[in-house]
C-alpha positions as CSV (number, residue, x, y, z in Angstrom):
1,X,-2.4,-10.4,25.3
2,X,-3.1,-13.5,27.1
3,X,-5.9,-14.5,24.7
4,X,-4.7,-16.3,21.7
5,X,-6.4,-13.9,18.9
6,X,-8.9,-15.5,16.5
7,X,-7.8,-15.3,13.3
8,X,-10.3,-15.7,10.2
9,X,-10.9,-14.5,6.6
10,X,-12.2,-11.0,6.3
11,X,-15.8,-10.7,5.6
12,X,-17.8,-7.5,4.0
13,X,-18.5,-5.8,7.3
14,X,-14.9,-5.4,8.6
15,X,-14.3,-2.6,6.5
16,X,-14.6,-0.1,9.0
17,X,-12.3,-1.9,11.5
18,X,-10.1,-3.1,8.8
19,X,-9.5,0.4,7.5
20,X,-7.3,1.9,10.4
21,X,-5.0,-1.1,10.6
22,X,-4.5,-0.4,6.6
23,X,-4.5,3.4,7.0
24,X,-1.5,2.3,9.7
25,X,0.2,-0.1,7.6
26,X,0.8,2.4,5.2
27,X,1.7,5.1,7.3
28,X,4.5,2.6,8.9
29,X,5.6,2.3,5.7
30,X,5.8,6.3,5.2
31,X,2.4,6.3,2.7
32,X,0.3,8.9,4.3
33,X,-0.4,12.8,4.0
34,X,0.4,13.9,0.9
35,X,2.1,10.4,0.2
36,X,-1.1,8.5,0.7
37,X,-2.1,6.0,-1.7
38,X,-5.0,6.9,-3.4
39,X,-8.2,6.2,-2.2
40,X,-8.6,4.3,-5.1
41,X,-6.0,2.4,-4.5
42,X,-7.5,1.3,-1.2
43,X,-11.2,0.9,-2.7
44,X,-10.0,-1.8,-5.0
45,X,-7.8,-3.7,-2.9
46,X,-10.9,-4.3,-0.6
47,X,-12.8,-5.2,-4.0
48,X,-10.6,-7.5,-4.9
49,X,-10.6,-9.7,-1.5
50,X,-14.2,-10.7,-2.2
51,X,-13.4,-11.2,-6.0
52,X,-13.3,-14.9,-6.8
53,X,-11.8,-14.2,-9.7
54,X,-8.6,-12.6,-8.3
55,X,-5.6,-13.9,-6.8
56,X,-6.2,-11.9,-3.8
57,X,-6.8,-12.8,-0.1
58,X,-7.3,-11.3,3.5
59,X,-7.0,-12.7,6.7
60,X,-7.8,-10.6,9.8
61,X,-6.9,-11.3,13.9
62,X,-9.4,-10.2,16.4
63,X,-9.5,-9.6,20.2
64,X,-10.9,-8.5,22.5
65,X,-13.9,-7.3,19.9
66,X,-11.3,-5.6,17.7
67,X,-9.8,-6.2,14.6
68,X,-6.1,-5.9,16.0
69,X,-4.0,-7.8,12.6
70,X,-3.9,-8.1,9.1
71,X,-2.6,-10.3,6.5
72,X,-3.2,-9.9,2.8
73,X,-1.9,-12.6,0.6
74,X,-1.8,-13.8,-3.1
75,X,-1.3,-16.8,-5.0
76,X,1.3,-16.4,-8.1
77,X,2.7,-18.7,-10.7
78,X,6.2,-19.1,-11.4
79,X,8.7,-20.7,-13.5
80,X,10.5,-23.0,-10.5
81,X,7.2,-24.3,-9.8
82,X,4.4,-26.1,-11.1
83,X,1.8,-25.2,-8.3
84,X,1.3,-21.6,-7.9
85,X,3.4,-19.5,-5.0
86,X,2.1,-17.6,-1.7
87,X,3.1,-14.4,-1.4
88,X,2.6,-12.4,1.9
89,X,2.0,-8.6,0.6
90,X,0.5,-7.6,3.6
91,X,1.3,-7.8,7.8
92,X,0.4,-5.4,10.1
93,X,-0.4,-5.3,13.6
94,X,-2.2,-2.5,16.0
95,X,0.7,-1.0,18.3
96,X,-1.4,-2.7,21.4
97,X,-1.1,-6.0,19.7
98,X,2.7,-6.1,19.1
99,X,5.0,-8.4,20.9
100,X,2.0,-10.7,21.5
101,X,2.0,-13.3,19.1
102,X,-0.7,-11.8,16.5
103,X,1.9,-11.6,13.9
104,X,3.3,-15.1,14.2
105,X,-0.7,-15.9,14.8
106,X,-1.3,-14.2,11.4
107,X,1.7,-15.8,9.6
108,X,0.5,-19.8,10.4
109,X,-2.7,-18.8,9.2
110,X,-1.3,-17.6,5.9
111,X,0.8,-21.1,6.0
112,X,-2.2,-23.0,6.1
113,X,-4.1,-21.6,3.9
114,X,-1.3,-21.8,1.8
115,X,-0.6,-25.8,2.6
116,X,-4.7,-26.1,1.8
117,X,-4.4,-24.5,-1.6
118,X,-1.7,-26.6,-2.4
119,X,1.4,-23.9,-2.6
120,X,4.9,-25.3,-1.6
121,X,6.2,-22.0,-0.4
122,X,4.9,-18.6,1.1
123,X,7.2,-16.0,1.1
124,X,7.6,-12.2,1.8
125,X,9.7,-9.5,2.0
126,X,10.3,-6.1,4.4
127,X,11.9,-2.9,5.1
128,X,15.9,-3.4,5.9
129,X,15.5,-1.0,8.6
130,X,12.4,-3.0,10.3
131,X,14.1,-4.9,12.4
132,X,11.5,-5.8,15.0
133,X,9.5,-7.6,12.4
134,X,12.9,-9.0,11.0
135,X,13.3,-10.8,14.8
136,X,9.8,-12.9,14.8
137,X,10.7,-13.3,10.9
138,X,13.9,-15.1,11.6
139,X,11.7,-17.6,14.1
140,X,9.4,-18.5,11.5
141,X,11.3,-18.6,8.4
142,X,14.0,-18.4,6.6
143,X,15.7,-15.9,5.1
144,X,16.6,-16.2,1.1
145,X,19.5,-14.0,1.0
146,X,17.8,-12.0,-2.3
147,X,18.2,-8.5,-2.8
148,X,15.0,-7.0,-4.1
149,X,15.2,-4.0,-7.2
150,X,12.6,-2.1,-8.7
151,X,12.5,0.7,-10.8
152,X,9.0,2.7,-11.6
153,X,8.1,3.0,-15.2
């Protein structure tokens, strides 16, 4: 991609070119056939990006007249912090896009939105095994050295 992609919020009509690059982040991330979240799962995700109310943000790269990135964020409170925290929930790019600077493209954008809302730290975390990610990861931040658990209850 010679183009630098435009990267903006998400608005309403995106939802049919926003869907696949979901539908794929989830797949990469082994959520799909009889694993697939439930539909609504993704229904009120998309709700909650145009919901005021909610913590909840989207940011979409597009080029060439496609939607070819995503990046879903939220704003948290914490107790090492007065202002609330950034958390990046969400990056994905189309396989065309990868290894073209969409991702890092995707990740300032998240880092100003998150300066411009006042949060002194974004953060995020991925798969051990995703080490393509993990390279362009290591170029724009830094890793914590935490060890995520989780149980479901």
């Amino acid at each position: 991609m010679t183009d630098v992609p435009t990267i903006r919020p998400i608005v309403r009509e995106d939802y049919a070119r926003w869907l696949p690059l979901w539908d794929g982040y989830n797949a990469f991330y082994g959520r799909s056939g009889p694993t697939a979240l439930p539909a609504e799962i993704t229904a009120t995700t998309w709700a909650r990006f145009f919901d005021a109310a909610e913590p909840v943000h989207a940011l979409v790269a597009e080029g060439g007249g496609e939607l070819i990135g995503l990046a879903h964020y939220l704003y948290h409170r914490a107790t090492t912090a007065i202002a609330p925290l950034c958390y990046l929930n969400d990056l994905f790019t189309s396989a065309s896009a990868r290894g073209k600077g969409v991702g890092r493209a995707l990740i300032e954008a998240v880092y100003a939105e998150a300066r411009q809302a006042g949060a002194p730290r974004v953060y995020w975390q991925t798969h051990e095994t995703n080490a393509t990610a993990q390279a362009l990861y290591d170029k724009v931040a830094e890793r914590s050295g935490f060890i995520v658990y989780r149980k479901t209850v």
